[in-house]
TORTOR-126881 format. One record per residue (C-alpha): x, y, z; residue in three letters. Coordinates in steps of 0.5 Angstrom, whole numbers, m for minus. Example, Ala and Ser with C-alpha at 12.3 -4.5 7.8 and 13.67 -1.06 7.14 Angstrom:
<setis>
25  m9  16  Ala
27  m2  14  Ser
</setis>
This chain:
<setis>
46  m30  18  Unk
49  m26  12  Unk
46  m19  12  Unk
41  m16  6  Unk
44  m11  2  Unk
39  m6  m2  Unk
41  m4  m9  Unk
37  m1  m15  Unk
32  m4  m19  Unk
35  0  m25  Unk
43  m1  m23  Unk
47  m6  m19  Unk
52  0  m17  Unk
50  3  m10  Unk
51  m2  m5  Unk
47  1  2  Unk
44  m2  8  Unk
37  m3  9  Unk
38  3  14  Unk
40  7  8  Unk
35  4  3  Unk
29  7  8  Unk
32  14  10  Unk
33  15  1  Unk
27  12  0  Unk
28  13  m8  Unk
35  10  m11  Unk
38  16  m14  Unk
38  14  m22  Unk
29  13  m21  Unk
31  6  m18  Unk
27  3  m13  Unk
30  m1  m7  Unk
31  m8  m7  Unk
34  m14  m3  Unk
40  m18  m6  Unk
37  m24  m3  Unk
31  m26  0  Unk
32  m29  6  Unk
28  m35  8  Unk
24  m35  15  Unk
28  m38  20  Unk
22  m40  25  Unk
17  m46  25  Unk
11  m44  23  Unk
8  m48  27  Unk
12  m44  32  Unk
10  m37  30  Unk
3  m39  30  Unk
4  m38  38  Unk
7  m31  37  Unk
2  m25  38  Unk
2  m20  31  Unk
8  m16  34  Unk
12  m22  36  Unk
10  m24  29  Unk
13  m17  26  Unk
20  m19  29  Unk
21  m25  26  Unk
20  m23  19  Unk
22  m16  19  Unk
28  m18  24  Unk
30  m23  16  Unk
30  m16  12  Unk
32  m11  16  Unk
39  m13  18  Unk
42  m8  20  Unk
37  m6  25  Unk
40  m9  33  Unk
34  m13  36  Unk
33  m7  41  Unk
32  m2  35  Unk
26  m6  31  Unk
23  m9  37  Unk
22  m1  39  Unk
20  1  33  Unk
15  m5  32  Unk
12  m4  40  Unk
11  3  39  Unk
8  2  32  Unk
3  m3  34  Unk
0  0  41  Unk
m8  2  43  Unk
m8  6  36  Unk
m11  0  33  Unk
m19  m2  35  Unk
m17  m9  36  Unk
m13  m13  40  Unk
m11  m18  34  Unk
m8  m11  30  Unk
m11  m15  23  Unk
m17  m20  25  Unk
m20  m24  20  Unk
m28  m26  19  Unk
m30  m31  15  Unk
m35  m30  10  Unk
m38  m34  3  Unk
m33  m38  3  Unk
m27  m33  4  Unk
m23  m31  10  Unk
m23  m23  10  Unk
m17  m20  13  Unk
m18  m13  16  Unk
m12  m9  15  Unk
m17  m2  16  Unk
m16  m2  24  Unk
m12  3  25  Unk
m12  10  27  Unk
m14  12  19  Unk
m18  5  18  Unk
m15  4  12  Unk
m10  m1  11  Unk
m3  4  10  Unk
m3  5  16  Unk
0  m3  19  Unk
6  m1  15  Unk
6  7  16  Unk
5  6  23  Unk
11  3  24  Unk
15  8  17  Unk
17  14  22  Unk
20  10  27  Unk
24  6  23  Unk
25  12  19  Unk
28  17  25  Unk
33  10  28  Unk
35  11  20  Unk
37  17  21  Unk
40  17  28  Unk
44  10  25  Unk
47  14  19  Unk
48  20  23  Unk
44  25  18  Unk
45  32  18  Unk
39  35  15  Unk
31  35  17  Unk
28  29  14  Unk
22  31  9  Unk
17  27  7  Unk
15  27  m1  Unk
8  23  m2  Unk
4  22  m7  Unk
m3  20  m6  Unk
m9  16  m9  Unk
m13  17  m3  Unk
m10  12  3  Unk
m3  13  3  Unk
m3  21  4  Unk
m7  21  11  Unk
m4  14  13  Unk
3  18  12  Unk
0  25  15  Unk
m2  21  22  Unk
5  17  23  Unk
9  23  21  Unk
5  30  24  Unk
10  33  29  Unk
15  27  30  Unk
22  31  30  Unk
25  32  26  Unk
22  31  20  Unk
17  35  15  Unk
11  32  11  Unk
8  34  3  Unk
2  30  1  Unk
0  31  m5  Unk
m7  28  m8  Unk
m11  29  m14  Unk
m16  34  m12  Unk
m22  31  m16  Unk
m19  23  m15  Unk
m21  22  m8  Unk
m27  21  m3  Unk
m31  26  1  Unk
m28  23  7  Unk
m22  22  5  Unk
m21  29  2  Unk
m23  31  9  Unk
m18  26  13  Unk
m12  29  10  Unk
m15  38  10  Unk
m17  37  17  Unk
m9  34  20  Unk
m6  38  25  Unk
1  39  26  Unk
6  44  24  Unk
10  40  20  Unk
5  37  15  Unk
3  40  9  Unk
m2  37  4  Unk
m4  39  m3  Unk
m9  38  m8  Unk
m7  38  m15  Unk
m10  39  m22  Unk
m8  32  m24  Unk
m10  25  m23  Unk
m5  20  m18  Unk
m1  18  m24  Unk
0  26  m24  Unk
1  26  m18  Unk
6  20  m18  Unk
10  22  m23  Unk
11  30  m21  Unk
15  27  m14  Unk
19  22  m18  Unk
21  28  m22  Unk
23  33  m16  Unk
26  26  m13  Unk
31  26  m18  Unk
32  33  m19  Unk
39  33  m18  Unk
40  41  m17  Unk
34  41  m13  Unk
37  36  m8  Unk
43  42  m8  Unk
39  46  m5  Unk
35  42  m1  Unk
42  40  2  Unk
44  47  4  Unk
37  50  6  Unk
38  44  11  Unk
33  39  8  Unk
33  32  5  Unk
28  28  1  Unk
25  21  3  Unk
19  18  2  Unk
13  14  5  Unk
9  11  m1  Unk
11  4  m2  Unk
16  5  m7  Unk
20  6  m1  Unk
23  m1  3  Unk
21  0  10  Unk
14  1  7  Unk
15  m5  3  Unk
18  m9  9  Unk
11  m9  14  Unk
7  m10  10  Unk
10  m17  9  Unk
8  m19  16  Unk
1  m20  16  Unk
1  m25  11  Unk
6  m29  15  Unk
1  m27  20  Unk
m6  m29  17  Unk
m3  m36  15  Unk
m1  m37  21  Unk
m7  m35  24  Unk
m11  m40  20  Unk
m6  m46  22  Unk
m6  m44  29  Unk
m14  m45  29  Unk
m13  m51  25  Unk
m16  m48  19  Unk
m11  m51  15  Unk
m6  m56  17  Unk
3  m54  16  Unk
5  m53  10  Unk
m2  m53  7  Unk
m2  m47  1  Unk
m8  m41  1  Unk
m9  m37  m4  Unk
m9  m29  m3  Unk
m13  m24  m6  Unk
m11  m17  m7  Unk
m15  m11  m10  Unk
m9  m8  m13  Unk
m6  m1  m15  Unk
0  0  m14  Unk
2  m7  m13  Unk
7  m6  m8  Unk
1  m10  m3  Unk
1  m16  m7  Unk
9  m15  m8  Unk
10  m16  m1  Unk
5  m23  m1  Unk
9  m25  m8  Unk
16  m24  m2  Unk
12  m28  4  Unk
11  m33  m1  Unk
19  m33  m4  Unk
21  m33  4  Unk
18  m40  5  Unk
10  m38  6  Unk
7  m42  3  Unk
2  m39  m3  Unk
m1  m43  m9  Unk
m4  m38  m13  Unk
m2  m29  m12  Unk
m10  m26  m14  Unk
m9  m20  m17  Unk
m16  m16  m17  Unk
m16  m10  m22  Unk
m22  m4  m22  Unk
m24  m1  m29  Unk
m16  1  m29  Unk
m15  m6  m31  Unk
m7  m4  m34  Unk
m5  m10  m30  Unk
m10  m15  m31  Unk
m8  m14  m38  Unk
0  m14  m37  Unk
m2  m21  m33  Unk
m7  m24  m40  Unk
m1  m21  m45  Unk
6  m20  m43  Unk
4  m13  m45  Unk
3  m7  m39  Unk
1  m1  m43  Unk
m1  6  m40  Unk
m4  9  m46  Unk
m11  9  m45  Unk
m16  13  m42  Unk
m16  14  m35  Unk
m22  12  m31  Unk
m24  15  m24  Unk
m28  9  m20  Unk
m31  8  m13  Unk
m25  5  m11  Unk
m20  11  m12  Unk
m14  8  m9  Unk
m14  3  m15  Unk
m15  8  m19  Unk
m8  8  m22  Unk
m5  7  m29  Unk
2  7  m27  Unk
4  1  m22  Unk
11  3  m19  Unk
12  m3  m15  Unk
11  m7  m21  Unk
18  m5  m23  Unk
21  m10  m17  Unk
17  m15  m20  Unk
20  m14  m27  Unk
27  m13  m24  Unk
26  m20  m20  Unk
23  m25  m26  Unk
28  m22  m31  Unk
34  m25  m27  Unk
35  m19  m22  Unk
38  m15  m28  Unk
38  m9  m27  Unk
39  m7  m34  Unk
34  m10  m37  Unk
29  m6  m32  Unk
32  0  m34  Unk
31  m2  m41  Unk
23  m3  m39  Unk
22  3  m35  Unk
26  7  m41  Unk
20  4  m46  Unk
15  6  m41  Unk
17  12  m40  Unk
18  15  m48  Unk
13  10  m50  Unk
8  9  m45  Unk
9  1  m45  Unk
14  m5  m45  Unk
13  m13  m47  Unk
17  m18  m43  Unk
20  m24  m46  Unk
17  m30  m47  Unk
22  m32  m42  Unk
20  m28  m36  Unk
12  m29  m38  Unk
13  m36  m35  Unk
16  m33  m29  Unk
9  m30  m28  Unk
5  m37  m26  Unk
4  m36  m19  Unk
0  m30  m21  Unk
m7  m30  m23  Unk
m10  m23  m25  Unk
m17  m20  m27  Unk
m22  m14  m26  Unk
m29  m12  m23  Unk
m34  m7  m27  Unk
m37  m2  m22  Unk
m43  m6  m23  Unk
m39  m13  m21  Unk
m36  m8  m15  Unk
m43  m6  m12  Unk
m46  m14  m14  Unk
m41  m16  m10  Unk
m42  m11  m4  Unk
m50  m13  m4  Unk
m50  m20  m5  Unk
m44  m20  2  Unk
m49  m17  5  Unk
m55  m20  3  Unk
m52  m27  4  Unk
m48  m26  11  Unk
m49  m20  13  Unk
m42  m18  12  Unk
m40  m11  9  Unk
m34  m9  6  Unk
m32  m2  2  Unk
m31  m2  m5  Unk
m23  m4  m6  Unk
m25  m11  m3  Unk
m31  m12  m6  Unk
m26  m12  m13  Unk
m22  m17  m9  Unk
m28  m21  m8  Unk
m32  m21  m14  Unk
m25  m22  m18  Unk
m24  m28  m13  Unk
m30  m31  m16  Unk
m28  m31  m23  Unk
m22  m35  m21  Unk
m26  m41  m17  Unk
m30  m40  m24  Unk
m24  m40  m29  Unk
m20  m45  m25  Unk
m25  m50  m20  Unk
m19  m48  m15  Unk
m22  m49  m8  Unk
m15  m47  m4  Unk
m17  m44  3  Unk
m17  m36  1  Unk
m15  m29  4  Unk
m18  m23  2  Unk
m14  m18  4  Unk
m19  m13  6  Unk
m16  m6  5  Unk
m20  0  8  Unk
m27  1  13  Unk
m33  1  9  Unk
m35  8  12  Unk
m29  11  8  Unk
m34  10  2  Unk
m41  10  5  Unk
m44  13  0  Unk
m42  8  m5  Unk
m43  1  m1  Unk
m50  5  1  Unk
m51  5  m7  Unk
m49  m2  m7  Unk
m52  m4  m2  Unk
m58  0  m4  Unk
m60  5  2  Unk
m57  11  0  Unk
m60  17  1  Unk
m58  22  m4  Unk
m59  28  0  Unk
m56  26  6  Unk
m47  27  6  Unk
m42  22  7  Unk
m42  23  15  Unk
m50  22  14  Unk
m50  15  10  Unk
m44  14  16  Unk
m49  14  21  Unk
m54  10  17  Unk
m49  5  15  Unk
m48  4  22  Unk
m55  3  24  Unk
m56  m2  18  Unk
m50  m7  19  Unk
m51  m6  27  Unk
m43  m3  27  Unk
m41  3  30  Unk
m38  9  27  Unk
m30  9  27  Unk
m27  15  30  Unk
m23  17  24  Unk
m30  18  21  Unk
m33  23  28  Unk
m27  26  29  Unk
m27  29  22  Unk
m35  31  22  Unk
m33  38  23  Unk
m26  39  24  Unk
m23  45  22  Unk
m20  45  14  Unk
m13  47  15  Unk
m10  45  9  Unk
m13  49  2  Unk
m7  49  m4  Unk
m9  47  m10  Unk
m4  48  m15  Unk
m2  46  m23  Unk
1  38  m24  Unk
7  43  m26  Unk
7  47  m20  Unk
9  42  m15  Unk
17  45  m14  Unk
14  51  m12  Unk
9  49  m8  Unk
14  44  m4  Unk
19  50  m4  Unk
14  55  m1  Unk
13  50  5  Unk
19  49  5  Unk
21  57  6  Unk
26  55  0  Unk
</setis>
């Protein structure tokens, strides 16, 4: 099996290991890693539909991760997906109206970042080992509201290692506020900025690439690395649990081998719906990519008109992590349907940096077939919340009822009955007060841990403990600075 080489989005020079890619996290021209190849799965689907999720994870990531020996990814994928998940299954799936919900929140901070972040600090800290890294690996993170405690709760107190979250102070739930100031651990560090995600995402590609401050963090003993998806080794997990929901649905009889399915994502960053675009380029068999934007609808419009366009205003939602103008893994994307010419993404990322939009070519419009995109309104996010629940009886957070109210436009726009996964990204007790408005139960008096318990006793549910083990957890983490401050802060952390 021929090995899969890394190189960067903007310049085909470097050459590294997937290893390296994972241990860099951000190629040193602002690039992001991606793979010469994509490799096809080398096992029947029937037979993996046998397979459990982490004998699962090992056949896909085994394909991707070439130079980890199979001993070295099978440790870092049992240690990753133990009793931390409340579910045997790690990513069960519910059928509701008519879809195929799968729950991707089971995890230590119930949101879906944690099947990939679970995984990143093993995989990270063998990257180390293997490359013989000298210094302290130090973890640079943006965050819209899941990433950053995902990341803290993987990362706190592994050695060797330090973590910086940044996130817009003003941008996120209460309770995904109070998950990521109340983390313990020596070696983490969160700050709340005067910004907005975007802000924030920018600030850390910015101290990425800042070549003088890379030299001081060389000779203090540090290193950069990343746990936001523009980093491979986030990327690569997140693959897995479409294979395993496809093969799930196949095992069940749901759906015959090689049968399509449709998948839908609520989409910020992309990278989520990058690694579904993967799981179809590696042989799974996908009809139609449904990407589901909120309010920010950047992407919706880049899919409806060949034009991605940040210059608009900034809306902040009831699904936070969506809240985003800026999609980094839609470079990869660009990168890909441009031939794998990095100089024409290069070219891209230039425009949107000076001008805030590009255009692609007509050409590589026609690439963008296995993609359908639209947007939910908050008043359709929370219908969509309502009527699951009124109908079924089922509820979801906000983030998924965007995916689910877009999935009905699409069945609308296009008489496309394909069986359909929802990918469901967060526990609705992240956003009690927004899925208790929709559902139309929300007490305005009562604070987020209050509406959790009324959730809870509404929908027949039990409290998750990443909700009642922060109610009164000490805050620990209180900086707030300037978008234009976060050198500083870093440095401060840092004792630099």
């Amino acid at each position: 099996m021929k090995d899969v080489m890394y190189s960067s989005t903007r310049g085909a020079d470097l050459k590294v290991k997937a290893s390296e890619a994972i241990l860099r996290g951000l190629a040193p021209d602002g690039g992001l890693f991606v793979p010469d190849h994509i490799p096809h799965l080398d096992r029947e689907l029937q037979e993996i539909a046998g397979m459990n999720y982490q004998q699962t994870a090992y056949e896909v990531m085994k394909l991707l991760l070439t130079d980890y020996t199979e001993d070295e990814l099978k440790y870092c994928i049992s240690h990753a997906y133990d009793d931390k998940f409340d579910t045997e299954e790690i990513a069960p799936m519910t059928q509701a109206d008519g879809a195929y919900y799968l729950e991707l929140y089971h995890g230590r901070t119930i949101a879906f970042k944690d099947m990939a972040l679970s995984i990143l600090p093993y995989l990270m800290t063998t990257a180390a080992k293997k490359n013989h890294a000298k210094n302290e690996i130090v973890i640079l993170t943006a965050t819209s509201g899941d990433t950053g405690k995902a990341a803290l709760a993987g990362f706190a107190d592994v050695p060797g290692t330090k973590i910086i979250v940044f996130y817009p102070k003003h941008g996120v739930s209460p309770i995904q506020e109070k998950q990521m100031v109340t983390q313990k651990g020596d070696n983490t560090c969160v700050v709340g900025i005067e910004g907005n995600f975007d802000d924030a995402q920018t600030g850390v590609k910015k101290l990425f690439t800042d070549g003088k401050l890379a030299g001081e963090m060389d000779q203090a003993g540090f290193q950069f690395s990343s746990a936001n998806s523009i980093n491979i080794g986030r990327l690569v997990p997140q693959i897995v649990y479409y294979v395993y929901a496809y093969t799930r649905l196949l095992g069940e009889g749901r759906i015959a081998d090689g049968d399509a399915i449709n998948v839908v994502v609520p989409t910020g960053n992309f990278g989520n719906i990058l690694a579904a675009y993967y799981a179809k380029n590696m042989g799974l068999p996908i009809h139609k990519l449904i990407c589901a934007s909120n309010s920010n609808r950047v992407l919706y419009d880049f899919f409806k008109t060949g034009a991605y366009d940040r210059n608009r205003e900034f809306m902040l939602t009831s699904s936070p992590s969506m809240d985003i103008l800026i999609s980094s893994n839609l470079e990869r994307l660009i990168y890909h349907i441009a031939g794998d010419n990095a100089q024409k993404d290069a070219d891209y990322m230039k425009k949107l940096s000076a001008e805030g939009r590009y255009e692609i070519s007509d050409e590589m419009r026609k690439q963008l077939s296995d993609f359908y995109g639209n947007f939910a309104s908050e008043e359709e996010t929370a219908a969509a919340i309502r009527s699951l629940y009124q109908s079924t009886g089922y509820v979801i957070d906000t983030h998924t009822a965007v995916a689910a109210s877009v999935y009905q436009k699409y069945k609308k726009d296009t008489d496309d009955n394909t069986v359909t996964v929802i990918a469901s990204t967060a526990s609705p007790f992240k956003f009690t007060r927004a899925v208790m408005n929709a559902i139309g139960h929300a007490d305005e008096a009562a604070d987020d841990f209050a509406l959790a318990d009324q959730l809870a006793q509404m929908a027949g549910l039990t409290v998750p403990d990443a909700v009642q083990s922060i109610r009164s957890a000490e805050i620990r983490h209180k900086t707030v600075c300037d978008k234009s401050e976060m050198e500083h802060a870093v440095k401060n952390f840092l004792g630099m």
